[in-house]
C-alpha positions as CSV (number, residue, x, y, z in Angstrom):
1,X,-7.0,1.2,26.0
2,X,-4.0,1.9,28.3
3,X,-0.9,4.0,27.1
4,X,0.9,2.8,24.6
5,X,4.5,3.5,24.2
6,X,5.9,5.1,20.9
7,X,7.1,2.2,18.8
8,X,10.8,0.8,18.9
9,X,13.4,2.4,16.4
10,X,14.4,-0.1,14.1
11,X,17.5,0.0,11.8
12,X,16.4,-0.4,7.8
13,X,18.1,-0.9,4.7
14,X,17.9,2.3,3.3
15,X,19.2,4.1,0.1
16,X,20.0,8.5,0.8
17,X,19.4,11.3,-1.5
18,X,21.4,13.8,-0.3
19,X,19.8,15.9,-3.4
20,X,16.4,15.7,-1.7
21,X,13.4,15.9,-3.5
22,X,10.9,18.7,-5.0
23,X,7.2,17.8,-3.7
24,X,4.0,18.3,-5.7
25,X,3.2,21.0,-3.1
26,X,6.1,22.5,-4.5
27,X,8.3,22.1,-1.3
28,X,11.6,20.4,-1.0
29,X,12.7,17.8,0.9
30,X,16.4,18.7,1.0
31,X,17.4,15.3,2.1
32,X,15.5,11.8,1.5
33,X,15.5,8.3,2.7
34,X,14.2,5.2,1.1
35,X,13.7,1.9,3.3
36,X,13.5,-1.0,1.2
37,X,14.0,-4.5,1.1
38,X,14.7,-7.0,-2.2
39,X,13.9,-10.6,-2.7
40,X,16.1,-12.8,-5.5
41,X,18.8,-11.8,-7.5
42,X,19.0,-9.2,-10.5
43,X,20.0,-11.0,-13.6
44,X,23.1,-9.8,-15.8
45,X,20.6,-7.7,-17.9
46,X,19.0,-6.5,-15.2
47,X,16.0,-7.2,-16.7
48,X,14.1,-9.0,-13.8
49,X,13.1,-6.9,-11.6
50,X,9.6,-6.6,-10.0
51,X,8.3,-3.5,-7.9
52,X,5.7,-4.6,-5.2
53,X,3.8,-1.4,-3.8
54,X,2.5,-2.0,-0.7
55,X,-0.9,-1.0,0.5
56,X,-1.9,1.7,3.2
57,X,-0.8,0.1,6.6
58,X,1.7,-1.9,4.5
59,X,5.5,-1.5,4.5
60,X,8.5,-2.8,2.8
61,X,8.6,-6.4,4.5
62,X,6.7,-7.9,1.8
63,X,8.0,-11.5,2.5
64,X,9.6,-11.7,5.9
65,X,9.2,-11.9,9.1
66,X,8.0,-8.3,10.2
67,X,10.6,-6.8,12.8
68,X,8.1,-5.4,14.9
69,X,5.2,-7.8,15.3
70,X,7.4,-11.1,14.7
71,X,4.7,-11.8,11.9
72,X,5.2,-13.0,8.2
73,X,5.8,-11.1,5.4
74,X,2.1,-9.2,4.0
75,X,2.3,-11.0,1.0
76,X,4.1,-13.9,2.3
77,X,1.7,-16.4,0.4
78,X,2.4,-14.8,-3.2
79,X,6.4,-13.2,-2.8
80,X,8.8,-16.3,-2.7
81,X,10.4,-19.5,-4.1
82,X,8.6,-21.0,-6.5
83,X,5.4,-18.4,-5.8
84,X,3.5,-16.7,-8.3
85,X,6.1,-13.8,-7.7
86,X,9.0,-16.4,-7.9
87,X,11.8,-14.9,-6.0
88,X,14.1,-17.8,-7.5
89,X,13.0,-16.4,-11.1
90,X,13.0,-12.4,-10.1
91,X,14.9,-9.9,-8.4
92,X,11.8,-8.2,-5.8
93,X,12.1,-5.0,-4.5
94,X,9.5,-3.6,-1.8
95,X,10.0,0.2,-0.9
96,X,8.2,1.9,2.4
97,X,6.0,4.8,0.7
98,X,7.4,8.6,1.1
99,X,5.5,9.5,4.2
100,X,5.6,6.3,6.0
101,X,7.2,5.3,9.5
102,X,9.3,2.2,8.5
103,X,12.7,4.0,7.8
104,X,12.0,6.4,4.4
105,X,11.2,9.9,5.2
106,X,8.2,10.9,6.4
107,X,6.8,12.4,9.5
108,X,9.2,10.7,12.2
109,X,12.3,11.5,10.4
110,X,14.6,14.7,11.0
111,X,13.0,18.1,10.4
112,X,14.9,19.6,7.8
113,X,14.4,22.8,9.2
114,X,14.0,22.2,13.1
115,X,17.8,20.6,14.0
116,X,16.5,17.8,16.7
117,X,13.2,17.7,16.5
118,X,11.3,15.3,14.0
119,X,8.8,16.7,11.3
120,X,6.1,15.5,13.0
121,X,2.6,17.0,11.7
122,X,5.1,19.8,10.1
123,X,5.9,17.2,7.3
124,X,5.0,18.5,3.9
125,X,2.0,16.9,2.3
126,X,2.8,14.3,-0.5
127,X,1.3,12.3,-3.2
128,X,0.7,9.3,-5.0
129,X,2.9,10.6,-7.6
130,X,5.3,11.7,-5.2
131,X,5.6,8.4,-3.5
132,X,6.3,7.2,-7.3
133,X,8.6,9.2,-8.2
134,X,11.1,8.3,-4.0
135,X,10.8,4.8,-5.4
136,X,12.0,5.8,-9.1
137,X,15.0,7.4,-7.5
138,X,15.9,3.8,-5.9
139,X,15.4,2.2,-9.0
140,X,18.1,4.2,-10.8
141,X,20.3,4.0,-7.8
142,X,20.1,0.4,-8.5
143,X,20.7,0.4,-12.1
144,X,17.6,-0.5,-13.3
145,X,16.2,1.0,-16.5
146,X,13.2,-1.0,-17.1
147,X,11.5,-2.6,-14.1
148,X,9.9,-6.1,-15.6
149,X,6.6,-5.5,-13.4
150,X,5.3,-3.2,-10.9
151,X,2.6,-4.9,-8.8
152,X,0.7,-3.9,-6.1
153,X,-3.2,-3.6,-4.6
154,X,-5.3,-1.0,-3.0
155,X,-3.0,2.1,-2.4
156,X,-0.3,0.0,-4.0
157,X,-2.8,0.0,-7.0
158,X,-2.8,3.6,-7.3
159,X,0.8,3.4,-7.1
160,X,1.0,1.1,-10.1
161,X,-1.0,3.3,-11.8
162,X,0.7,6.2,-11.5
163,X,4.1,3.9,-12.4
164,X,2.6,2.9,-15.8
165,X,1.5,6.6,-16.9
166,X,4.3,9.1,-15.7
167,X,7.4,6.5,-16.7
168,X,5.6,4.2,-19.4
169,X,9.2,3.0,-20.9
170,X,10.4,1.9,-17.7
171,X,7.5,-0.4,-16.8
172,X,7.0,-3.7,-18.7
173,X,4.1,-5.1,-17.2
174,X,1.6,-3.4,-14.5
175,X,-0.8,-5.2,-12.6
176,X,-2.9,-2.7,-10.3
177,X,-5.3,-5.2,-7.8
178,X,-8.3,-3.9,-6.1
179,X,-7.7,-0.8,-6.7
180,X,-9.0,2.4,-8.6
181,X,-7.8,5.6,-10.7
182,X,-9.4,8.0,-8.0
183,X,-11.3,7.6,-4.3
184,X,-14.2,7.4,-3.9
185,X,-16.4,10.6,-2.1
186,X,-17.2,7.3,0.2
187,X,-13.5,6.1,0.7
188,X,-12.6,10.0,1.2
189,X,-15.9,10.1,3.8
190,X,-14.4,6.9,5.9
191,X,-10.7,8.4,5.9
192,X,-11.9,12.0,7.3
193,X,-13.5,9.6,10.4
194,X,-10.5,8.2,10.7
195,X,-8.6,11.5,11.3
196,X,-10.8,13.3,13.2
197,X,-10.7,10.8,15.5
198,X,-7.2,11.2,16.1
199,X,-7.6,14.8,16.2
200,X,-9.6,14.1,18.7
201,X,-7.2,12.3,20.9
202,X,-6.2,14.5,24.0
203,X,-2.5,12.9,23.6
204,X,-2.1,14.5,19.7
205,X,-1.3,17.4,20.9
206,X,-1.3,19.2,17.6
207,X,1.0,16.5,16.6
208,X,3.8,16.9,18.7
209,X,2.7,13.8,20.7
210,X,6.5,13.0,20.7
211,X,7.5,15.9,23.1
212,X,5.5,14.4,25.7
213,X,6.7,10.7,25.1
214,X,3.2,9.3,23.9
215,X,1.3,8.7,21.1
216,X,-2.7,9.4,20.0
217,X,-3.3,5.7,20.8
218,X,-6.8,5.9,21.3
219,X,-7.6,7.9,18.3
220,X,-5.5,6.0,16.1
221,X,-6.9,2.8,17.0
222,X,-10.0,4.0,16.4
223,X,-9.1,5.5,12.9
224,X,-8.2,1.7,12.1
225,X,-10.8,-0.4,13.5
226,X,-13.0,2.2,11.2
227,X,-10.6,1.6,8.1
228,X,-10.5,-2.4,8.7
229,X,-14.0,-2.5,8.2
230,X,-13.8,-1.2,5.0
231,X,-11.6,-3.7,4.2
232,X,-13.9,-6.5,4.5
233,X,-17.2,-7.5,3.4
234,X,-20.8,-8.3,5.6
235,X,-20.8,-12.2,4.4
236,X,-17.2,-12.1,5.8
237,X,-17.7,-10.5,9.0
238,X,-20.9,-12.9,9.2
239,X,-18.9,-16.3,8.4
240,X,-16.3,-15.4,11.1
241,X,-18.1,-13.8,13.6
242,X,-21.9,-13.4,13.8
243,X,-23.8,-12.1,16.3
244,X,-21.6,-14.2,19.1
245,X,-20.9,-12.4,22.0
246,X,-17.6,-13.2,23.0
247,X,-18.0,-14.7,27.3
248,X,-21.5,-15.1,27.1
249,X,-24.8,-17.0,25.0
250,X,-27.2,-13.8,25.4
251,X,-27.3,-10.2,25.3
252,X,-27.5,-10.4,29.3
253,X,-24.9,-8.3,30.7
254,X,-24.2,-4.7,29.5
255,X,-20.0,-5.7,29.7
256,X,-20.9,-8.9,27.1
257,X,-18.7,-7.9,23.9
258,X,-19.5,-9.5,20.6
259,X,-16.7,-11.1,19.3
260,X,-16.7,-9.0,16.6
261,X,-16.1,-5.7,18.6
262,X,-13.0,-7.2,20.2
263,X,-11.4,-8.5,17.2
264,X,-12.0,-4.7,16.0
265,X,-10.3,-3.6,18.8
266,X,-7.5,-6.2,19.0
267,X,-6.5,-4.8,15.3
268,X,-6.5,-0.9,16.7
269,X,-4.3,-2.1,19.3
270,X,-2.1,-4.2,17.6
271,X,-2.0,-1.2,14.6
272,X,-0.7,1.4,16.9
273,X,2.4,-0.8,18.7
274,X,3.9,-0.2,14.3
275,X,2.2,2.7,13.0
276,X,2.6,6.7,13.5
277,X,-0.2,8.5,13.9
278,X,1.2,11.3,11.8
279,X,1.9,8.9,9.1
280,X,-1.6,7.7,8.7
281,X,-2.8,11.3,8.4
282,X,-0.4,11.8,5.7
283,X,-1.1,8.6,3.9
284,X,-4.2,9.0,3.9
285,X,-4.3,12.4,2.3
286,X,-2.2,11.4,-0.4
287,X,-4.9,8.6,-1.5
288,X,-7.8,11.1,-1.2
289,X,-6.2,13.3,-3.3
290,X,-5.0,10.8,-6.3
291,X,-6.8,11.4,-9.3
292,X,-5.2,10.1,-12.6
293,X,-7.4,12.4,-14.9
294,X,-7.1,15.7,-13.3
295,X,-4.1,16.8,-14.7
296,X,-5.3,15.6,-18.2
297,X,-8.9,17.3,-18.5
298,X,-10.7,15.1,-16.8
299,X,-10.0,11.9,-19.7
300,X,-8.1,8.9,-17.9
301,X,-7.3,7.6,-21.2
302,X,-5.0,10.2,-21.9
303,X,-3.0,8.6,-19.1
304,X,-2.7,5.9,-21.5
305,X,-2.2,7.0,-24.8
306,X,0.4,5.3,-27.0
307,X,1.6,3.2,-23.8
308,X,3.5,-0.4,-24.8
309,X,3.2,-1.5,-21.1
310,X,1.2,-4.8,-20.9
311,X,-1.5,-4.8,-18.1
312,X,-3.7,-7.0,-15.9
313,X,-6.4,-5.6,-13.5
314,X,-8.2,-7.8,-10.9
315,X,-11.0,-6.7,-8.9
316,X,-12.9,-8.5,-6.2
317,X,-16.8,-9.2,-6.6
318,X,-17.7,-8.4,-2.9
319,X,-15.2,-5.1,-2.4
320,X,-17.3,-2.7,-1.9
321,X,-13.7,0.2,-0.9
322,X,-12.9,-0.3,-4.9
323,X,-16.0,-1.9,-6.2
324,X,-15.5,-3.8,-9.6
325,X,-16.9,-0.4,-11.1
326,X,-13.5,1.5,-10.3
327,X,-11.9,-1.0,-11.9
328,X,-13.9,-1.1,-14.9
329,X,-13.6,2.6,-15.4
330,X,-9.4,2.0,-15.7
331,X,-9.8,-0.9,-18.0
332,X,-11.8,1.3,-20.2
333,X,-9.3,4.1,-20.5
334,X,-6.8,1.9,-21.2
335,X,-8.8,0.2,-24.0
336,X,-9.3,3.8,-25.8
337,X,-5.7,4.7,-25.4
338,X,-5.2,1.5,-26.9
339,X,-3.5,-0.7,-24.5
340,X,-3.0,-4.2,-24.0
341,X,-4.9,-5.0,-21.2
342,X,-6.3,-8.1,-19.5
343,X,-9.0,-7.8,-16.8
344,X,-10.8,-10.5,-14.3
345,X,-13.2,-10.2,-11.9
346,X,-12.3,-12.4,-9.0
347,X,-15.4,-14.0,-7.2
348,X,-14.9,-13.9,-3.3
349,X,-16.6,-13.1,-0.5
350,X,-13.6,-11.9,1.5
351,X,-14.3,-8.1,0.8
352,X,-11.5,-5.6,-0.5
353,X,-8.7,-7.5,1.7
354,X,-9.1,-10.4,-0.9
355,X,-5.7,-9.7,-2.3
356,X,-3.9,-10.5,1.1
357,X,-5.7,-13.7,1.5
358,X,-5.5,-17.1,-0.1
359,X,-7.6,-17.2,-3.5
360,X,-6.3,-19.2,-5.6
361,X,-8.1,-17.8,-8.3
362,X,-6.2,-15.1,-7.8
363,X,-2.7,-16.4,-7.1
364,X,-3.3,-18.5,-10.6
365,X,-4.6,-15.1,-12.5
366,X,-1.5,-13.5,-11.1
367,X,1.3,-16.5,-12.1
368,X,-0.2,-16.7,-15.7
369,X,0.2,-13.1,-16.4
370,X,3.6,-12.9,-15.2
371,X,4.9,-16.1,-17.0
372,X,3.2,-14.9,-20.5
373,X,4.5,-11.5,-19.9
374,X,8.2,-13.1,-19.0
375,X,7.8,-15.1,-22.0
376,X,7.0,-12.2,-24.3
377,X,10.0,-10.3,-22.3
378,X,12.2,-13.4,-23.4
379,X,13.3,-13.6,-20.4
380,X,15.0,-17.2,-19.6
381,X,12.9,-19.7,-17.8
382,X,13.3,-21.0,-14.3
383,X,16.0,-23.1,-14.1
384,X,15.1,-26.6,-12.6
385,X,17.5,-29.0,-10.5
């Protein structure tokens, strides 16, 4: 792979707390920045609002064109008019994660303590939780008390999770999607790759790539193509690619590529023209280290206890990242803490990246829940021409 440039700067909406905030790791950030972007308009009660937490390699452009790829919105196919999260019905908000490179603080941002210089791999380890609690500091900046729903799937998943048990008032509805209350030792196996590889890259330079103008490219693209498969299943990989080599018929030549080793390696490259390396370290960390019951003796239930928040789980039959299992093992919890929950098991072949992809079965699991849970809300119904 040649040498990639870092990516452009890009200007993005942003909300500043000049208060900071304390970290889990008990540091402070003594300045933060949210990026975020919202959808719709917030009603005179403010009492339409939906939270979409975005996965892993996800950002805040949930449902438009991505400034730095030109490509639509992650969610484009579920975030909109007349959608399943109806933009003409809701008011959307989509916040980049604490720790990310699309605008709120994290690695590429000002060192607090270094004038001029970025944090870099100096940036102070976050959480889930963390994460949770940047994005509750936007919602009360925009004067939202209760959010109506906070949705999201994989990491975004854990995000919801965390939502529905450290401010239970303030969320209505929670629908965590492909997701799980913990990683597994597997997931946590497949991230460590991931980072050692970019370890590994000559250009990290103990993370201060930047001084030198250059990013890990090699390492991080490799940390991707590793994570990507994850994210899909073996009848997936099979239906699109096979063993077809990509210029040739036969395993002839020793250069022949199958195809599916250069679409790997078109998604490295195409991951590290948008992504910091340093980011992906600290993202990942943050999801290795989630665990909902540790701070409550090891019961996940307790998470859960006495909660009013109305929840839907969907899990995917061929994800094998947060296997049906993972799911199962949330569902029950809430069920002993006595919650109203919903669960389906969505049948797909597509592998953990199912909830970016068209299934309808899905997208209509995901519009009935939110139009019983805005009919139980009271809130009005969308208004027709």
């Amino acid at each position: 792979m040649d040498q990639i440039e870092p990516f452009a700067e890009i200007t993005h909406q942003t909300a500043v707390f000049a208060d900071g905030m304390a970290l889990d790791c008990g540091r402070m950030l003594r300045q933060m920045a949210v990026a975020y972007r919202t959808y719709g308009s917030l009603n005179a009660e403010r009492s339409n609002a939906v939270l979409i937490c975005h996965a892993l390699t996800g950002d805040q452009y949930v449902a438009e064109t991505h400034p730095l790829t030109g490509r639509p919105g992650w969610w484009a196919n579920l975030v909109g008019p007349g959608l399943p999260i109806d933009t003409d019905r809701f008011f959307v908000i989509c916040a980049n994660v604490l720790g990310g490179c699309m605008g709120s603080t994290g690695p590429r941002s000002p060192h607090d303590e270094k004038p001029g210089e970025p944090w870099g791999h100096d940036f102070p380890p976050v959480t889930i939780r963390d994460m949770v609690r940047a994005q509750k500091k936007l919602v009360d900046q925009l004067g939202i008390t209760q959010l109506f729903a906070v949705i999201g799937g994989s990491m975004g998943g854990m995000q919801v999770l965390e939502w529905a048990a450290t401010y239970p008032e303030q969320v209505f509805a929670a629908v965590p999607i492909a997701s799980g209350a913990h990683h597994s030792a597997q997931n946590i196996a497949y991230n460590e790759v991931g980072r050692q590889a970019i370890f590994a890259d000559p250009d990290f330079n103990d993370g201060e790539y930047w001084r030198s103008g250059v990013i890990p490219a090699r390492g991080l693209a490799v940390a991707r193509m590793v994570a990507h498969i994850t994210y899909l299943s073996e009848a997936a990989l099979t239906r699109k690619f096979g063993r077809r080599l990509r210029d040739a018929s036969s395993l002839t030549l020793l250069d022949d590529k199958f195809e599916v080793e250069s679409y790997l390696q078109y998604q490295g490259s195409a991951f590290v023209r948008r992504f910091d390396a340093n980011s992906y370290l600290s993202i990942t960390r943050a999801m290795d280290f989630f665990d909902l019951a540790i701070d409550r003796g090891g019961d996940l239930s307790r998470a859960f206890a006495g909660t009013r928040t109305r929840f839907c789980l969907v899990s995917f039959s061929s994800d094998w990242l947060f296997p049906t299992k993972a799911t199962r093992e949330v569902v029950n919890a809430l069920i002993r803490g006595a919650a109203n929950v919903s669960f389906v098991e969505i049948m797909s072949d597509k592998g953990h990246d199912a909830f970016l992809l068209d299934e309808p079965d899905f997208h209509r699991t995901l519009a009935g829940f939110i139009a019983g849970c805005a009919e139980h809300r009271g809130l009005p119904p969308k208004e027709t021409p």
